[in-house]
TORPA-4810 file (N, C-alpha, C, O; in nm, 3 decimals):
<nodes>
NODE_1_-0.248_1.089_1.825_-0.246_1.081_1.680_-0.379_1.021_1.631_-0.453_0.941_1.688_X
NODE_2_-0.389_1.079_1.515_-0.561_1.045_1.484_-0.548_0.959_1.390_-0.446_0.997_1.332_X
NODE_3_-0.599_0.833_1.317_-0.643_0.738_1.226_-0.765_0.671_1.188_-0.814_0.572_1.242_X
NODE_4_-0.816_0.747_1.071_-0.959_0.708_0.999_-0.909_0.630_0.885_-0.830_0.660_0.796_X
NODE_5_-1.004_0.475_0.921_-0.991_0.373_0.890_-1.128_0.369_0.848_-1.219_0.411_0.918_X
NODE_6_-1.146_0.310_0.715_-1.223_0.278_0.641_-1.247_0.126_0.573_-1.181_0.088_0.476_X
NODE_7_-1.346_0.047_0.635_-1.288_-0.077_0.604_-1.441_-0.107_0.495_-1.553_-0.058_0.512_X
NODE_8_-1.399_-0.199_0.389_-1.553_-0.169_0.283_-1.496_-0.375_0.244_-1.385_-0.429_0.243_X
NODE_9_-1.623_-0.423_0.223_-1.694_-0.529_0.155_-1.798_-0.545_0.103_-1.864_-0.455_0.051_X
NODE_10_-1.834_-0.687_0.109_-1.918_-0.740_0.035_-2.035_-0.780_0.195_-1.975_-0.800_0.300_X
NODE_11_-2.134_-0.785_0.197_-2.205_-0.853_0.293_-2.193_-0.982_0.342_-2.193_-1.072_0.257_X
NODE_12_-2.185_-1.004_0.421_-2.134_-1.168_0.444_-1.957_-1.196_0.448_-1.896_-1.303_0.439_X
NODE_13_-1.911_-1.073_0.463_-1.736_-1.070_0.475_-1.652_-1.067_0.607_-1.535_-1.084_0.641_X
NODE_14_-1.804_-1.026_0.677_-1.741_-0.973_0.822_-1.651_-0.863_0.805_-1.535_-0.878_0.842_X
NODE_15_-1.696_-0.730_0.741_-1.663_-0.580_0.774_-1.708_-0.532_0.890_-1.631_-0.458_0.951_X
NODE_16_-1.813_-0.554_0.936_-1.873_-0.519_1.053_-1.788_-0.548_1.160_-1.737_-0.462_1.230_X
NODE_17_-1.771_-0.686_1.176_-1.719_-0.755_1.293_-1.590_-0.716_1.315_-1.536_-0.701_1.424_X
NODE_18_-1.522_-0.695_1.159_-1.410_-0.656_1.161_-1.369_-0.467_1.211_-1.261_-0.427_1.255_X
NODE_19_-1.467_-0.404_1.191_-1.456_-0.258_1.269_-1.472_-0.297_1.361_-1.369_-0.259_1.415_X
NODE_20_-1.528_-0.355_1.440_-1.560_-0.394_1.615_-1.454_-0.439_1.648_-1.401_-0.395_1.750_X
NODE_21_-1.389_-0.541_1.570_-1.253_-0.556_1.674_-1.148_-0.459_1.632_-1.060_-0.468_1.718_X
NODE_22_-1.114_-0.374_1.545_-1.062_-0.271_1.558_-1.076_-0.158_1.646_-0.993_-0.089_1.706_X
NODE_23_-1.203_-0.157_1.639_-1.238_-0.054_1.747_-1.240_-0.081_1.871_-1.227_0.010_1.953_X
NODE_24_-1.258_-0.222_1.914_-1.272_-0.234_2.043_-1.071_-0.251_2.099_-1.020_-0.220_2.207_X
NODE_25_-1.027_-0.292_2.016_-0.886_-0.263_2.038_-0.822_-0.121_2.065_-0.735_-0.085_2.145_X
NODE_26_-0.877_-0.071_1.992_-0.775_0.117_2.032_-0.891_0.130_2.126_-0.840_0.208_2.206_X
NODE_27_-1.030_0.104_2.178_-1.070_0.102_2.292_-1.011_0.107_2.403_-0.999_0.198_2.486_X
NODE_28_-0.955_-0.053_2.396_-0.884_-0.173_2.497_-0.744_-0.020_2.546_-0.710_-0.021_2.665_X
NODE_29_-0.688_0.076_2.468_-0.569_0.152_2.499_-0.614_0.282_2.513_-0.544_0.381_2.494_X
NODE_30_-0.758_0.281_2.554_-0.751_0.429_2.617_-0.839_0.524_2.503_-0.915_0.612_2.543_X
NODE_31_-0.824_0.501_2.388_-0.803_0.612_2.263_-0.964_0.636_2.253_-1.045_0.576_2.325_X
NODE_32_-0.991_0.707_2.180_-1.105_0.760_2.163_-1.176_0.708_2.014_-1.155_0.773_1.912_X
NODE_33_-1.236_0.623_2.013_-1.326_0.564_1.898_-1.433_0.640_1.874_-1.506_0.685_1.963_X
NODE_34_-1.448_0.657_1.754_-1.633_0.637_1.695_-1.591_0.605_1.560_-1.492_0.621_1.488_X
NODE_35_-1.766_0.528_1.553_-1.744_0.448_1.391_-1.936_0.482_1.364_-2.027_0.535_1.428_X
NODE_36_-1.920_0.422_1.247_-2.060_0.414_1.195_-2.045_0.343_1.083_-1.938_0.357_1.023_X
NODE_37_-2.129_0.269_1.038_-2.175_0.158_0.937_-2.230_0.226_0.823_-2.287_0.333_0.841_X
NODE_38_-2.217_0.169_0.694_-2.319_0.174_0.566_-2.351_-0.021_0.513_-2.279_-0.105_0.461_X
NODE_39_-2.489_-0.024_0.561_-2.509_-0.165_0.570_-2.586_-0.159_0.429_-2.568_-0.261_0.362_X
NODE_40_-2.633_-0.102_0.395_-2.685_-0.136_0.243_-2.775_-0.304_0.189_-2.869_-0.328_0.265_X
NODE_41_-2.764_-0.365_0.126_-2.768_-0.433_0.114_-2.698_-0.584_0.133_-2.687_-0.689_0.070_X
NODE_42_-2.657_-0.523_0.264_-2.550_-0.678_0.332_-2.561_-0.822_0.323_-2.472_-0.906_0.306_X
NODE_43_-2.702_-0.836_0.340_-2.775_-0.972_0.395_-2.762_-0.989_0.247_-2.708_-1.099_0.234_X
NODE_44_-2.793_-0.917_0.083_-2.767_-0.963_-0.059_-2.641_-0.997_-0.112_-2.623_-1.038_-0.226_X
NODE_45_-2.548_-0.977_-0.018_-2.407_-0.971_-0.165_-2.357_-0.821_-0.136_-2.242_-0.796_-0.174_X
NODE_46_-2.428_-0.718_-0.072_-2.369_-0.575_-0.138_-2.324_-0.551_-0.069_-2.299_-0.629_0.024_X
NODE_47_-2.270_-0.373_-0.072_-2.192_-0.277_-0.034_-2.223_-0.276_0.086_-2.340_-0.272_0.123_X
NODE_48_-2.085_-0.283_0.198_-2.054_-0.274_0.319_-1.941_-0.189_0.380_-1.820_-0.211_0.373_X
NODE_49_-2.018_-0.067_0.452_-1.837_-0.002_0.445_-1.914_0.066_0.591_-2.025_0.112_0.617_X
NODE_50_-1.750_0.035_0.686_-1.762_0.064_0.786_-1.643_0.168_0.821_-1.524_0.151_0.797_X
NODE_51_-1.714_0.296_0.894_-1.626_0.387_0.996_-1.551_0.377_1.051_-1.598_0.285_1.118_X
NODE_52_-1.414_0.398_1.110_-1.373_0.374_1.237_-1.247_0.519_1.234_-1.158_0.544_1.152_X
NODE_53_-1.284_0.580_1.344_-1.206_0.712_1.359_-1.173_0.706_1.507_-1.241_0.707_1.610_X
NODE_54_-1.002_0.697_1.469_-0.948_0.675_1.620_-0.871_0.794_1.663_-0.769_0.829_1.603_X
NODE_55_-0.927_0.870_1.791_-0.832_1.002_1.839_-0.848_1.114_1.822_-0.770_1.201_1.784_X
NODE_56_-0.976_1.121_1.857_-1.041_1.256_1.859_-1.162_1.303_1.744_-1.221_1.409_1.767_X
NODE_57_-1.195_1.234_1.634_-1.278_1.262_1.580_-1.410_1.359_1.629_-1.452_1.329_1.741_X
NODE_58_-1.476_1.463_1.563_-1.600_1.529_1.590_-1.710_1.416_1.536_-1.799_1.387_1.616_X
NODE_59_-1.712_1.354_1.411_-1.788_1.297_1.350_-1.788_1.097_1.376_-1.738_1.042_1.474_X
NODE_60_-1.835_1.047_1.296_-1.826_0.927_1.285_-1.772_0.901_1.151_-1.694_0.816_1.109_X
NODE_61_-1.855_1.029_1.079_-1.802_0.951_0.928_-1.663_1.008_0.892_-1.625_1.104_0.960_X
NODE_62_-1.576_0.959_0.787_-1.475_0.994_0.725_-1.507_1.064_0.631_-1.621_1.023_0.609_X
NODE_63_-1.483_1.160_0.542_-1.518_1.277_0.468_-1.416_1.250_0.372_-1.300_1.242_0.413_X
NODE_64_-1.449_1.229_0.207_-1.363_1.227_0.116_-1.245_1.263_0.129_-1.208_1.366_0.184_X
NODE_65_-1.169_1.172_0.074_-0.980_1.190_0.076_-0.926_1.210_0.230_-0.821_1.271_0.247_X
NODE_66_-1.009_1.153_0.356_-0.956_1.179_0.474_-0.947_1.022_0.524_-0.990_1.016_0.640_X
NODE_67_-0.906_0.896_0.476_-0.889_0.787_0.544_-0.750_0.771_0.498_-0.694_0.773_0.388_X
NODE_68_-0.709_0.753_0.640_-0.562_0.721_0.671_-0.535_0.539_0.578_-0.448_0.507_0.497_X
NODE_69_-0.611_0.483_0.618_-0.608_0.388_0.536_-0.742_0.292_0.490_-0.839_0.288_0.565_X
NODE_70_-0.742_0.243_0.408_-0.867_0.208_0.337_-0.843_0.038_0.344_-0.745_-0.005_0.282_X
NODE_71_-0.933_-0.061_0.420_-0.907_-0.194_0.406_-1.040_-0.300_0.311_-1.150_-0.350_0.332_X
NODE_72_-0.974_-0.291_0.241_-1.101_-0.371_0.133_-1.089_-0.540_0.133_-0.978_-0.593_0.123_X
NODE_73_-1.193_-0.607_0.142_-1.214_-0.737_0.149_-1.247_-0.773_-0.013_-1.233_-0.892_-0.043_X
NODE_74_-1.278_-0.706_-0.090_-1.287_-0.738_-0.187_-1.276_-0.626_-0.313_-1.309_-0.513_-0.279_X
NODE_75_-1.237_-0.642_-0.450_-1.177_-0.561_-0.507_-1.193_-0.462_-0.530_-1.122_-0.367_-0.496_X
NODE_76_-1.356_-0.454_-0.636_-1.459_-0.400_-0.682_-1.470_-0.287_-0.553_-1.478_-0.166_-0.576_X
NODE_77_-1.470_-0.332_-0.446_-1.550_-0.264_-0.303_-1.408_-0.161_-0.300_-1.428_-0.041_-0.283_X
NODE_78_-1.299_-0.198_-0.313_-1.182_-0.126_-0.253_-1.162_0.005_-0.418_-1.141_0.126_-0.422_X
NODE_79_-1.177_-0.076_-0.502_-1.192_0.099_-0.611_-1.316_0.193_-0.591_-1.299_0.314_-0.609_X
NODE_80_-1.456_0.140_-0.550_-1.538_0.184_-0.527_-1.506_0.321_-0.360_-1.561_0.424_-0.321_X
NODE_81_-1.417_0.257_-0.327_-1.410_0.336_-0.220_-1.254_0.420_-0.223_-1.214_0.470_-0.118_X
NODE_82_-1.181_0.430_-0.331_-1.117_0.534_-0.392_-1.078_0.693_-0.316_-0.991_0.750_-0.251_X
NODE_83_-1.232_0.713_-0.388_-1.229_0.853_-0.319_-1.245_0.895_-0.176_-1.235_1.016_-0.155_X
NODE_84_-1.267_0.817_-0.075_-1.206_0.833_0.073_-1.038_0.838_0.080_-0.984_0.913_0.161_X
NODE_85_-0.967_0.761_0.001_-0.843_0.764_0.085_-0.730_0.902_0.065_-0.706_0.950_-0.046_X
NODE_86_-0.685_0.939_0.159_-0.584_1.049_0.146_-0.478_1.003_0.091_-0.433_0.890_0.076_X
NODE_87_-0.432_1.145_0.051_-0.355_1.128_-0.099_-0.232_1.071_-0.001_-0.168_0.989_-0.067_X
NODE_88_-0.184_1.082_0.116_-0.074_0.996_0.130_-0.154_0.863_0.229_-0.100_0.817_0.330_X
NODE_89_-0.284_0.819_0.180_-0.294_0.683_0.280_-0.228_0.550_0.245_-0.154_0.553_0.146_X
NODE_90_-0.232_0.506_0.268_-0.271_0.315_0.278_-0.398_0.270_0.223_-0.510_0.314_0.252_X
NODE_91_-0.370_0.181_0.141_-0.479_0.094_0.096_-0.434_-0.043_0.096_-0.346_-0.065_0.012_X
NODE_92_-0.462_-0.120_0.151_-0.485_-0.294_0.195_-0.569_-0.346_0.124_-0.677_-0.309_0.169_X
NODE_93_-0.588_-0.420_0.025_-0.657_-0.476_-0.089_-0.654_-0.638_-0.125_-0.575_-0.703_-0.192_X
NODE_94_-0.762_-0.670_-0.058_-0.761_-0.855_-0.139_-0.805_-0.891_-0.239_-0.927_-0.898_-0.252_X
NODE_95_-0.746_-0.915_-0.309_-0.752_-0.936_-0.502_-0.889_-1.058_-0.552_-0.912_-1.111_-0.661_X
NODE_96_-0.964_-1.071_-0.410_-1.066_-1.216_-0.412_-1.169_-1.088_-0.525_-1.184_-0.966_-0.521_X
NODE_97_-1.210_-1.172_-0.594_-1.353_-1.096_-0.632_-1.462_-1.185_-0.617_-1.465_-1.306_-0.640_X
NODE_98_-1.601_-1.070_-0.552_-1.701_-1.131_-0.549_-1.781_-1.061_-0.655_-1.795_-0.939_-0.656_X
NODE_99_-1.842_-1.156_-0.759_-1.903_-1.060_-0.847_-2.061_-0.999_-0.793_-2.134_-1.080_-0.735_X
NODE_100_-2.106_-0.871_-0.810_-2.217_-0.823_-0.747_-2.343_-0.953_-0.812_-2.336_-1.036_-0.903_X
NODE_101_-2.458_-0.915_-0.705_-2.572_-0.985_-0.776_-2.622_-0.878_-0.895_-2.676_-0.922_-0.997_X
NODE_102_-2.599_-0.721_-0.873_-2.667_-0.676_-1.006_-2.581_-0.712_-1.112_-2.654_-0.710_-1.210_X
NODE_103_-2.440_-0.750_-1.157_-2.383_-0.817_-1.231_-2.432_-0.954_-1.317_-2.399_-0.999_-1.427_X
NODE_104_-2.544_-1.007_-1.197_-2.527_-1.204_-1.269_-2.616_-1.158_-1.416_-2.711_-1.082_-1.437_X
NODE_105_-2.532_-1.244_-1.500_-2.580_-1.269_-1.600_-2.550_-1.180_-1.719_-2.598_-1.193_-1.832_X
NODE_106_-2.444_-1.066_-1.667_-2.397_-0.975_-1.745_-2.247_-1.042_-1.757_-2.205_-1.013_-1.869_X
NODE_107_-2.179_-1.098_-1.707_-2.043_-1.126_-1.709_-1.975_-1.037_-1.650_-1.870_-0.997_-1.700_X
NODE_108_-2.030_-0.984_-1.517_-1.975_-0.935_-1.383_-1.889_-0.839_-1.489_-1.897_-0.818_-1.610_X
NODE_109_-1.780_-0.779_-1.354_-1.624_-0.643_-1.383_-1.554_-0.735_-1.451_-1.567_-0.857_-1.453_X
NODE_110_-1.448_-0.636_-1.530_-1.290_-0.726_-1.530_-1.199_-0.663_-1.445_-1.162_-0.545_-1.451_X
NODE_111_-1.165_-0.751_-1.364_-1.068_-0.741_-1.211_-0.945_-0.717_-1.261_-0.868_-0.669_-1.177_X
NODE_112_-0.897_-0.735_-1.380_-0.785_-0.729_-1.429_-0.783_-0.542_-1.417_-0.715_-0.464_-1.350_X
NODE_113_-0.887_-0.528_-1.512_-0.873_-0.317_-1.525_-0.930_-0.276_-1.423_-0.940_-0.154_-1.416_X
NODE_114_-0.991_-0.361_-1.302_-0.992_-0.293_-1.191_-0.884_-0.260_-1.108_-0.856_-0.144_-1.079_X
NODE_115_-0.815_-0.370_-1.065_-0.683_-0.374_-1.025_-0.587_-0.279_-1.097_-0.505_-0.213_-1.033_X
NODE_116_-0.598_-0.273_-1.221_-0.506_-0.159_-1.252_-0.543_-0.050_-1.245_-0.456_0.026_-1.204_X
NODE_117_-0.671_0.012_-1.275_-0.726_0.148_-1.185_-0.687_0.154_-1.058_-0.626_0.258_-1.030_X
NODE_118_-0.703_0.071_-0.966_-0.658_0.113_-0.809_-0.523_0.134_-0.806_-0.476_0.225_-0.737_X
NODE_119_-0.440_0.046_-0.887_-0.256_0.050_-0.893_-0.223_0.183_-0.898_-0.160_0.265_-0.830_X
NODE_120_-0.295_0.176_-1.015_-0.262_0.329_-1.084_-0.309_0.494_-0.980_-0.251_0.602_-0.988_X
NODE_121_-0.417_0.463_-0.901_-0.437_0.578_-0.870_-0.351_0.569_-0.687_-0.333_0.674_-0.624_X
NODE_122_-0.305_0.424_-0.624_-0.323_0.445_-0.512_-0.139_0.433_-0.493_-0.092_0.323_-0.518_X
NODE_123_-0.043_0.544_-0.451_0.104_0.492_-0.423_0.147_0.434_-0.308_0.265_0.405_-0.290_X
NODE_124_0.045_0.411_-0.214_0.056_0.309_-0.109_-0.013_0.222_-0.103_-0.101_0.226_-0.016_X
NODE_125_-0.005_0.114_-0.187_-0.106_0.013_-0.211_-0.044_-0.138_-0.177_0.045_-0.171_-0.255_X
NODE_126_-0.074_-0.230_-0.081_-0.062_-0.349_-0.046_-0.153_-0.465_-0.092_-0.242_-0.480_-0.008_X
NODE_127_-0.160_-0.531_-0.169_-0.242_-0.644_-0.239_-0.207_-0.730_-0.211_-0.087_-0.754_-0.225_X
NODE_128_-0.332_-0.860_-0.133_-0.253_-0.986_-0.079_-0.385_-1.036_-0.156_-0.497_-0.994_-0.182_X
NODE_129_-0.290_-1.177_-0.183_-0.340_-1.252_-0.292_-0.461_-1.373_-0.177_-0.435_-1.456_-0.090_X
NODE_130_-0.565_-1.332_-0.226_-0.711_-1.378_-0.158_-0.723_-1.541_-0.183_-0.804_-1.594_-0.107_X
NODE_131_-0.663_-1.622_-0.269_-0.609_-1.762_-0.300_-0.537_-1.788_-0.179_-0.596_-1.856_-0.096_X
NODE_132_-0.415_-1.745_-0.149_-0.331_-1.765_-0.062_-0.418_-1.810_0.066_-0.433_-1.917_0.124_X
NODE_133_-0.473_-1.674_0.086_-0.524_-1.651_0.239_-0.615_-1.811_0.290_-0.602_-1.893_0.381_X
NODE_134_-0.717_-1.792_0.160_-0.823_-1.932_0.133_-0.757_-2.032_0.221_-0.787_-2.069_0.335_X
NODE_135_-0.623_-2.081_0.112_-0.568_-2.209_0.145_-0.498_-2.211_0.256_-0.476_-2.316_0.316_X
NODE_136_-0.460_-2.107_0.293_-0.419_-2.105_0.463_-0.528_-2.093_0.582_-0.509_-2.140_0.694_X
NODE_137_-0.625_-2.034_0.548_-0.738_-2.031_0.677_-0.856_-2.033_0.640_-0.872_-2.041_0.518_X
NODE_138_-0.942_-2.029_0.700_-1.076_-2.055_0.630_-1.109_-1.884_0.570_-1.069_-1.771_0.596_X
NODE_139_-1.206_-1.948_0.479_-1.264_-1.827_0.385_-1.373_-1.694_0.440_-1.401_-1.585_0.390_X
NODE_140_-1.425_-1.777_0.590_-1.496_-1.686_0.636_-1.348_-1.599_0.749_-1.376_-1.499_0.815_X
NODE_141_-1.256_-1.637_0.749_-1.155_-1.559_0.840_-1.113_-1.415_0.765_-1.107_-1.315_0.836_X
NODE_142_-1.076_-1.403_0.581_-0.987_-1.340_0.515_-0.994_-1.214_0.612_-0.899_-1.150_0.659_X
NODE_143_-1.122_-1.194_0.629_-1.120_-1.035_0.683_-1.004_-1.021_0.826_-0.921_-0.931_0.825_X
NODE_144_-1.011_-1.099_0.919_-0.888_-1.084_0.997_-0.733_-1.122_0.933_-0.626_-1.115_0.994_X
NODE_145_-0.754_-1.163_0.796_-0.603_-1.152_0.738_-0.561_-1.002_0.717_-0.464_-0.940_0.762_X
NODE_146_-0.697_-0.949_0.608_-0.617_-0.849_0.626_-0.582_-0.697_0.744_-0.510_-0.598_0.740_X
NODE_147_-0.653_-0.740_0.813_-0.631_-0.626_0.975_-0.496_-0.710_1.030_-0.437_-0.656_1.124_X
NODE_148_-0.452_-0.810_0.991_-0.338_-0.871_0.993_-0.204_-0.793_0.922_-0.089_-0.787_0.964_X
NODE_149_-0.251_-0.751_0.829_-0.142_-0.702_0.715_-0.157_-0.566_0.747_-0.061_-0.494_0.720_X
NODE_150_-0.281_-0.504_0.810_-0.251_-0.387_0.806_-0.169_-0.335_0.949_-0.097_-0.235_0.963_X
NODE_151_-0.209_-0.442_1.049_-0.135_-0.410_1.147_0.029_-0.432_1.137_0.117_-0.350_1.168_X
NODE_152_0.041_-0.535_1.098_0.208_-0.513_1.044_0.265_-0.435_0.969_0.386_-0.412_0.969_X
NODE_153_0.178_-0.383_0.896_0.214_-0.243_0.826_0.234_-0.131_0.900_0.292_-0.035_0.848_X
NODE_154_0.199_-0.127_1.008_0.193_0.023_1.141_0.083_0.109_1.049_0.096_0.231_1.046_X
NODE_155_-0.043_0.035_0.962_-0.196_0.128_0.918_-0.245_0.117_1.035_-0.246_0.236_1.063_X
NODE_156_-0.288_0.064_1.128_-0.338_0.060_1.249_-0.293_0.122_1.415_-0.191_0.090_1.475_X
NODE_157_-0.388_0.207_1.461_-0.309_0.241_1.578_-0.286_0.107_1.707_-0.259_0.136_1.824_X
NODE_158_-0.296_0.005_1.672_-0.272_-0.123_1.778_-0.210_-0.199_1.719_-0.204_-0.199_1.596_X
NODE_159_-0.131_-0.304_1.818_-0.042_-0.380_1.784_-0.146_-0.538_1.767_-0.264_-0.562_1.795_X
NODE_160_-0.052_-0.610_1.717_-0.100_-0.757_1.723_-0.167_-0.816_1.812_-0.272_-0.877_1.792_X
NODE_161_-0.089_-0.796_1.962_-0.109_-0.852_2.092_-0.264_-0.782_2.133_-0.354_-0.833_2.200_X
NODE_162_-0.257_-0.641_2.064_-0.416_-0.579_2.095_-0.527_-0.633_2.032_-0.636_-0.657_2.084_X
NODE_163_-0.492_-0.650_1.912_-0.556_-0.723_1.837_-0.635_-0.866_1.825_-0.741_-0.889_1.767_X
NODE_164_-0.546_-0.961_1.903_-0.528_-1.056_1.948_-0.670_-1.095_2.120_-0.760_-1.172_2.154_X
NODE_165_-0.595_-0.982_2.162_-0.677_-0.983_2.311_-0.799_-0.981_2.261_-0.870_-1.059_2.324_X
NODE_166_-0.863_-0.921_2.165_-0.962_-0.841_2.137_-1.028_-0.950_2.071_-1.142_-0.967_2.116_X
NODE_167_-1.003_-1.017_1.994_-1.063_-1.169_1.919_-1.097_-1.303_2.079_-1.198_-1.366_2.109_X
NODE_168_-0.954_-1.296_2.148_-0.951_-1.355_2.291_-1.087_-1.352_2.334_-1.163_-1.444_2.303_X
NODE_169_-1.141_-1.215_2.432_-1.215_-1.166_2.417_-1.350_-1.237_2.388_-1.412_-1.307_2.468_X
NODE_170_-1.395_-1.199_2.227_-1.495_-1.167_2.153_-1.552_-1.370_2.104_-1.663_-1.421_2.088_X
NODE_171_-1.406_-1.428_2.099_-1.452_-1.597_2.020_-1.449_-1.718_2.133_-1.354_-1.721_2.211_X
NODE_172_-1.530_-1.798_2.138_-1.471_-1.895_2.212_-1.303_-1.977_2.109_-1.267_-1.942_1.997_X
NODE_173_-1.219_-2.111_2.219_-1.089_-2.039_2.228_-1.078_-2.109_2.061_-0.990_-2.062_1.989_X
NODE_174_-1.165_-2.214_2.005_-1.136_-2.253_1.846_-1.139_-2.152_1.746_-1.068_-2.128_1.649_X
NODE_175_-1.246_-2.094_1.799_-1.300_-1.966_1.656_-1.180_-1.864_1.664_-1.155_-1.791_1.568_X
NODE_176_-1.085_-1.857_1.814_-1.004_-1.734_1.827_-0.931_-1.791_1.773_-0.871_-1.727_1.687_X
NODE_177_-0.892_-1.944_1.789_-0.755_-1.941_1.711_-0.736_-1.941_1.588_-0.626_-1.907_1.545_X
NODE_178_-0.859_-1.987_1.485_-0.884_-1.965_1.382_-0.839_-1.827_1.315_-0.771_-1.814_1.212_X
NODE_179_-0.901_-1.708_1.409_-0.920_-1.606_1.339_-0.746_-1.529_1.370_-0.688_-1.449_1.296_X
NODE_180_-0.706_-1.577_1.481_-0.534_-1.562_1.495_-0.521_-1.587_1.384_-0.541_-1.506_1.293_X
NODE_181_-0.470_-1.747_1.365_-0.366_-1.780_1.261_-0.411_-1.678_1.132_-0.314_-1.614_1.093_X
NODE_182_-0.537_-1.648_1.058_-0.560_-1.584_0.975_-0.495_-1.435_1.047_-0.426_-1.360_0.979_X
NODE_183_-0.520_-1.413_1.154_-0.402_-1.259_1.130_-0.313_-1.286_1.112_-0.266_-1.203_1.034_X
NODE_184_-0.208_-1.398_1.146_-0.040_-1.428_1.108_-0.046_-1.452_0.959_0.053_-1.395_0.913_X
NODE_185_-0.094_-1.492_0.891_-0.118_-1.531_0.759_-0.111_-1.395_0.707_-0.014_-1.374_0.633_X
NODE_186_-0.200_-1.285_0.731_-0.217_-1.179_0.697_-0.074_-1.069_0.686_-0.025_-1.011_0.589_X
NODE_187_-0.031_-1.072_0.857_0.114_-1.021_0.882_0.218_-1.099_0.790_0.309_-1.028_0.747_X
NODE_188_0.220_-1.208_0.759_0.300_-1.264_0.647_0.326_-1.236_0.518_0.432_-1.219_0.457_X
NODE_189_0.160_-1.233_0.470_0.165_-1.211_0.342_0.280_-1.020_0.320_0.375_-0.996_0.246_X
NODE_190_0.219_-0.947_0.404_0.288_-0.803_0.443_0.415_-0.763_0.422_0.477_-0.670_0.370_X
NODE_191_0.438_-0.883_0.489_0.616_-0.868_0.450_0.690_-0.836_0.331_0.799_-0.784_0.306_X
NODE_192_0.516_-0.928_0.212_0.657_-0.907_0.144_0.566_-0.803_0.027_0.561_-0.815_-0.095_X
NODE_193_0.518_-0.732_0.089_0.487_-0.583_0.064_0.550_-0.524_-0.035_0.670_-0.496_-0.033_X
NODE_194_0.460_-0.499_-0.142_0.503_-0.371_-0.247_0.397_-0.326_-0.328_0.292_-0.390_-0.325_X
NODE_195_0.406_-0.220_-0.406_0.331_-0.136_-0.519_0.286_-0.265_-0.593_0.389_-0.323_-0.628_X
NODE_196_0.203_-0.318_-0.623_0.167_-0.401_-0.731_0.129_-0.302_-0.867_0.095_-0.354_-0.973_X
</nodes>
């Protein structure tokens, strides 16, 4: 079974890191990965959106309206990336906003009519509240909250325990447990899953 995963931020969110341990997880089971990056202006604040096509892909990239599910670290980034997701995907969405740097001094988006543009266009839409996550784990973790939520969702072709190995792995054992508890945090928030 094939799953193109599209994961998009802000620079400095750990999207990157976060396709690597996705990918190196359906790795870890055999499956057939390729991914590719759009690094843009990372190192500023900007647009970060990473590939990941698990199970046969020809390409690296995902091709409009073909991501099984779409995981956004931040809001702005997750409407911006809209038009990738298939009309029956998943979208995983953290309600944190980072306002762009071409924004300062304009009085940035309103997250309010962003959020309701994505509501409105996406019928599988999961929104975990980016406050929450904060006060439960550190702020540089959110991004393994939500590969947290999406794995409890069954958006991901790996389980927790893959997931898990794969941070094992990649952190010495503080930074892993860190970035654990932020996946349980993540699988939590999931539960209590609905259409916002």
């Amino acid at each position: 079974m094939r799953t193109d995963c599209l994961i998009v931020g802000v620079g400095g969110q750990g999207t990157i890191l976060a396709s690597r341990i996705v990918g190196n997880a359906a790795l870890s089971l055999g499956l057939d990965v390729r991914g590719s990056e759009t690094i843009g202006m990372a190192q500023r604040g900007g647009s970060v959106a990473s590939h990941i096509r698990v199970g046969g892909a020809s390409s690296p990239l995902i091709s409009p309206g073909g991501a099984d599910v779409i995981l956004a670290f931040e809001l702005c980034e997750g409407a911006r990336a809209l038009p990738y997701l298939a009309r029956d995907g998943v979208m995983i969405v953290c309600d944190r906003v980072i306002q762009p740097y071409s924004s300062a001094g304009t009085g940035g988006y309103d997250a309010a009519a962003v959020m309701e543009g994505v509501a409105s266009a996406v019928s599988r839409l999961c929104v975990l509240d980016g406050s929450y996550i904060i006060e439960h784990c550190r702020v540089k973790c959110l991004n393994m909250a939500v590969i947290g939520a999406a794995v409890a969702l069954g958006a991901l072709p790996c389980s927790m325990g893959d997931i898990e190995r794969t941070i094992d792995a990649r952190f010495d054992s503080r930074r892993s447990d860190m970035n654990k508890n932020a996946l349980r945090v993540g699988a939590e928030l999931a539960k209590s899953y609905k259409k916002q």
